[in-house]
N, C-alpha and C positions, 0 to 999 in steps of 0.2 A: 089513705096514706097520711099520718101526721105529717103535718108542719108547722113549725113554729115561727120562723121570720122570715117573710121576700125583701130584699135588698134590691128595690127597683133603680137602677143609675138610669141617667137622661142626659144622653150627650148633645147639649144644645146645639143644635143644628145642622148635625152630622145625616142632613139626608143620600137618599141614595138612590137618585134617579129620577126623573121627574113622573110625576101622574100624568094619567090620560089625559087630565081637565087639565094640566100645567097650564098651555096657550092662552087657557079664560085668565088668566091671573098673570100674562107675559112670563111664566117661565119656562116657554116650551123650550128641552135641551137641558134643563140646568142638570147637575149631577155632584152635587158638593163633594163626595169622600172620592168617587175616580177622579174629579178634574182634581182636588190636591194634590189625589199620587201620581198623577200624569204630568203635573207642575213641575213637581221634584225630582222627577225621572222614579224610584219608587219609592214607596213606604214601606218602613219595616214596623209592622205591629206582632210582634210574636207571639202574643198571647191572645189575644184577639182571632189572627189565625187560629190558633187551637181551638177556639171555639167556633170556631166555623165561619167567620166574617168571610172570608173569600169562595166560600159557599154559597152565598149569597149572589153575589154578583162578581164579573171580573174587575178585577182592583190592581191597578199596577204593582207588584212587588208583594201582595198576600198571595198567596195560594189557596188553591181548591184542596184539601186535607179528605184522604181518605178515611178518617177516623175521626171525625171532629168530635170533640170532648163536650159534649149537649146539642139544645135544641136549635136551630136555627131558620129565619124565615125575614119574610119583611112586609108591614103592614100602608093601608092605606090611608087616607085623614079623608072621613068620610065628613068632619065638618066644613062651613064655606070656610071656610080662612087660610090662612100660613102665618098665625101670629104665636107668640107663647101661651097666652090664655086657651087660647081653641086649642091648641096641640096638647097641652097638661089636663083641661079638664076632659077632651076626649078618654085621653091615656086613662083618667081615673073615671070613665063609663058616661061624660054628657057630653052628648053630640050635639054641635052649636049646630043648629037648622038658619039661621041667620047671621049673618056678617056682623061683626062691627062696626061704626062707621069711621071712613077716613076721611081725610080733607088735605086734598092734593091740589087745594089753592091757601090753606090755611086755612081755622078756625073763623066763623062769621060772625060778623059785628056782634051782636048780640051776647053771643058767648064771651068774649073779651071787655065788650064795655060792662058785665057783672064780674065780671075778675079782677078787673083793672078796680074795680068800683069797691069790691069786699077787700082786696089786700091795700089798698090805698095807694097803690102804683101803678105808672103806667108799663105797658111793657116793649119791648124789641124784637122781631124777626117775624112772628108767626108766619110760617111756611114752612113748606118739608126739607129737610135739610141733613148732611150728615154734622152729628153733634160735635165733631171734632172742628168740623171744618168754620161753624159756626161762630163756637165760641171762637175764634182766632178772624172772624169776619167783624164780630159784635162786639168783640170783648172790651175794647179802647170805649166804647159807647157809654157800654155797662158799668165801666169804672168810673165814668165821670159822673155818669145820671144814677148810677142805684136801679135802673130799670131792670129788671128779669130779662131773661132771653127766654121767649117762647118759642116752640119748634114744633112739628112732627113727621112722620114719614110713611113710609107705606104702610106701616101696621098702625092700627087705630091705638097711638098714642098723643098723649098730650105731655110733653117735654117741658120744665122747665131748668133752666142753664144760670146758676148764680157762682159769681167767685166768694170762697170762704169770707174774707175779708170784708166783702161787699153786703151781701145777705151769709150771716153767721145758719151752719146747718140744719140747727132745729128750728129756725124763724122758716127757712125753704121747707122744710117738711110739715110748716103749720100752711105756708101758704099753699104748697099742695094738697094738705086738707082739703084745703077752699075750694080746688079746683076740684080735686072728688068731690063733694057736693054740688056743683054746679054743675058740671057734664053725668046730668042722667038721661033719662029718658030718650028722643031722638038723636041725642049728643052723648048717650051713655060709653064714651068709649074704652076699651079693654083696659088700658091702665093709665094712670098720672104716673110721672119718673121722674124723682127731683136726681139733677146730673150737676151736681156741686163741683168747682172745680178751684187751683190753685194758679199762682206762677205770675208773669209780667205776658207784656202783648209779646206772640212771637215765641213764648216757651209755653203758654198754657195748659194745662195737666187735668184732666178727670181726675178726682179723686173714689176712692174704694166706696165712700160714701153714700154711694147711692142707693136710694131708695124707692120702691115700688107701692103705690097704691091700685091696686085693682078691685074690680067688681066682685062682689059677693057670687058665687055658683049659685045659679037661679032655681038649682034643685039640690038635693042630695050626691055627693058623691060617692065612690070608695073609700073614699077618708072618713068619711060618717060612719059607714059601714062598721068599717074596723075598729075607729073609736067608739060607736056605741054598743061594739062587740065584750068592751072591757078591755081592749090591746091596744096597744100603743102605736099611734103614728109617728115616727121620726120623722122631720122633716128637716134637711141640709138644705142649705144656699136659700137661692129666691122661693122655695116652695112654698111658705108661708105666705108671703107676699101673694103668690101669684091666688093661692086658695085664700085669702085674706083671714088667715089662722083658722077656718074655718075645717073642723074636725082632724084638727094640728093638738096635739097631748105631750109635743117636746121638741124643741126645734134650735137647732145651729145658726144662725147668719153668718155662712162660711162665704165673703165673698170673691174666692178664685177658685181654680183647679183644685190646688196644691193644699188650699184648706180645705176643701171638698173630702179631700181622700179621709185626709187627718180624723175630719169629723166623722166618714162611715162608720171608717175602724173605732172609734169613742162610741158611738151608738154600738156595736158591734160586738164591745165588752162587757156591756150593761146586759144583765139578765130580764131582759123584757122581749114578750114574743109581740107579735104586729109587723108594722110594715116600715122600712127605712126608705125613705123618699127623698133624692139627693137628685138636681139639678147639678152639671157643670158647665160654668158658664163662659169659660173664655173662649171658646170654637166661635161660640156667636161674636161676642161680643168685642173681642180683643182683635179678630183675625176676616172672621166672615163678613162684616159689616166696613170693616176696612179694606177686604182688596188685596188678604196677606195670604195668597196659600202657603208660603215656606215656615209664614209662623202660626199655621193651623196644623201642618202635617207636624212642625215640631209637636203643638200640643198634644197630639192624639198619638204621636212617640211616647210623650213622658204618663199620659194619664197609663197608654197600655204597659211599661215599665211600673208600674206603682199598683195593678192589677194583681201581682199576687200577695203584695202584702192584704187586701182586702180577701181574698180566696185562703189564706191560710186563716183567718179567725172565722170560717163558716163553720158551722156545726153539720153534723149529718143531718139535722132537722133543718138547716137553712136553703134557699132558692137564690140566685143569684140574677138577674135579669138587667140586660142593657140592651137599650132600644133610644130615640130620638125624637123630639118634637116637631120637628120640619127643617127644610134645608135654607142652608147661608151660603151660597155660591159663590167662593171669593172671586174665581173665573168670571162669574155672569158680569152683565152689565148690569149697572147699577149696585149699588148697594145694601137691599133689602132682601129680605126672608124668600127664598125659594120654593115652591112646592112641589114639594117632592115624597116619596115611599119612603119610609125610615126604617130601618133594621131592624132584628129581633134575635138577640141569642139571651138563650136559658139555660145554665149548667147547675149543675148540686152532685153531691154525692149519691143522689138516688134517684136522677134526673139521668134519663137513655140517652145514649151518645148516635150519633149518626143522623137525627130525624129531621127532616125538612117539612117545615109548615107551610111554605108556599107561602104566597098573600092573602093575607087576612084582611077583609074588607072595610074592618073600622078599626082604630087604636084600642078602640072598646073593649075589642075580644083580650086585650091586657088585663080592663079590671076586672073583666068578669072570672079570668081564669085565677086573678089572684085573688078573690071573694070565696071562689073557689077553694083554694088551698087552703084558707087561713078560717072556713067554713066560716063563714060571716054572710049575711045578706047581699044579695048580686044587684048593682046597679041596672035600670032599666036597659041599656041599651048595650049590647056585643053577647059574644056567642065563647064561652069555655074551651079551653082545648087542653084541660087539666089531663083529661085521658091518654094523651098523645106524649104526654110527659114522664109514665114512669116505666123503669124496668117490670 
């Protein structure tokens, strides 16, 4: 069966249920997409429904569809983690066998007095922290000394927090350089995040600005795959970032929802076959990390509203696939990344309606099946279910 382009969406952190192993990782119980719609009393995703989401699992306000319009199922994160890197390079077939590391007392000496030492400053907070709450703890400091605000949190990141005005944004993205360099090895952790921000003490604002530096993929991914197929990788939003352009041949920095869509549909028109790789990021990051189900269930309203303008530019040769990286439980306690099962529907025009895939053991069986379609070379690790996908 030809095919020409998978349009893989990745609804940051739209999980859906916890894993067996939740408990290892404190998130026995979490369930991000029912606790939102249980939040709100329901959610209405219409089109979502049609493709089977309430097929999946019971979801306050989807329904179970007797005829659901493609494939549907939901997979497991067979890597240690619940961070973005392990869930994205799973998805594209490398299963992390090791954690990143966190520092849930802050960064140690060591690490800090070579940072402090290459960017020529000292710095403020290093501790886990949510980044909002921070810069409005720090911020008065910041202003006066030029100090950075260093952070992180349960996912192996290393944060750093500058107002525009104070460090100008390309001087924060040289000095995060700095700190990808330094944190390799035992300290190599998933990413550096320069979190630039604007305003006075008491209004201070994140700005769009931010930026991701992460780890090289320690091996080949699907993205290799496909580009050294001769087809083109689209990558939308952070993907670039998170694969460090690494087997990336054209790429968006859409950074919300809203441009997210915008840019599918622009890859969408372009006569190139391969693969469209779109993260959306404000589930995570707007809503889940803060503690907002009302303004996640909105989100996951308006992206499934805006779902058939991307369905009207498919071709009969295109695959359509949304699934998720791990869960952000605005319900749970705390504020970090949940581990959780994440979704799987696959529609097209030549894609069987009605199939249920059950749980698939790693995200993997993702790239393998999309290596699959687009006949490219299959990453080592997940299992195809290309078969189970046509009329």
């Amino acid at each position: 069966m030809e095919i020409d382009r998978v349009v893989l969406i990745v609804l940051d952190s739209v999980g859906i249920g916890a894993l067996p192993d939740a408990a290892d990782f404190g998130d026995e119980g979490a369930n991000t997409l029912v606790h939102v719609a249980e939040a709100v009393g329901d959610i209405e995703l219409p089109n979502l429904e049609e493709l089977g989401l309430g097929n999946i699992t019971e979801i306050s306000g989807i329904a179970q569809t007797d005829n659901p319009a493609g494939v549907f199922g939901r997979m497991k994160e067979a890597s240690q983690g619940k961070d973005t890197i392990t869930g994205h390079w799973e998805l594209a077939g490398l299963v992390s066998s090791e954690p990143f590391p966190t520092y849930s007392e802050g960064f140690p000496a060591e690490v800090i007095e070579e940072f402090e030492e290459q960017i020529g400053r000292e710095v403020l907070g290093n501790k886990p922290a949510s980044g909002t709450v921070i810069i409005e703890e720090l911020g008065a400091e910041h202003l006066e000394t030029g100090k950075p605000i260093v952070y992180t949190s349960a996912d192996s990141v290393f944060q750093i927090a500058a107002h525009e005005e104070v460090i100008p944004v390309e001087e924060l993205y040289e000095i995060c350089r700095t700190a990808r360099k330094i944190l390799t090895g035992p300290h190599a952790v998933g990413r550096v995040i320069a979190r630039p921000f604007v305003g006075e003490l008491g209004s201070f604002e994140r700005t769009e600005r931010r930026e991701d530096f992460s780890l090289q993929p320690p091996e080949e991914t699907l993205l290799d795959s496909v580009s050294q197929a001769g087809k083109s990788v689209m990558a939308v939003g952070k993907i670039e970032d998170i694969f460090s352009e690494r087997g990336i041949t054209d790429s968006i920095h859409s950074t919300n929802n809203q441009e997210a869509v915008q840019d599918i549909c622009k890859f969408l028109t372009r006569d190139k076959e391969g693969l469209i790789f779109a993260n959306l990021i404000d589930f995570d990051q707007e809503y889940g990390h803060r503690n907002d189900p009302q303004g996640y269930a909105q989100a996951l309203e308006k992206f499934d509203a805006s779902l058939p303008e991307i369905i009207e530019l498919l071709t009969e040769k295109d695959i359509l696939i949304i699934t998720a990286d791990h869960g952000c439980d605005p319900i749970y306690e705390g504020t970090d990344h949940t581990r959780e099962y994440v979704p799987l529907l696959v529609s097209g025009e030549r894609i069987k309606r009605d199939v249920n895939l059950g749980t698939r053991d790693t995200f993997a069986d993702l790239a393998a099946t999309i290596a699959d379609l687009l006949e490219v070379t299959k990453p080592p690790a997940g299992t195809s279910f290309k078969e189970k996908l046509f009329r």
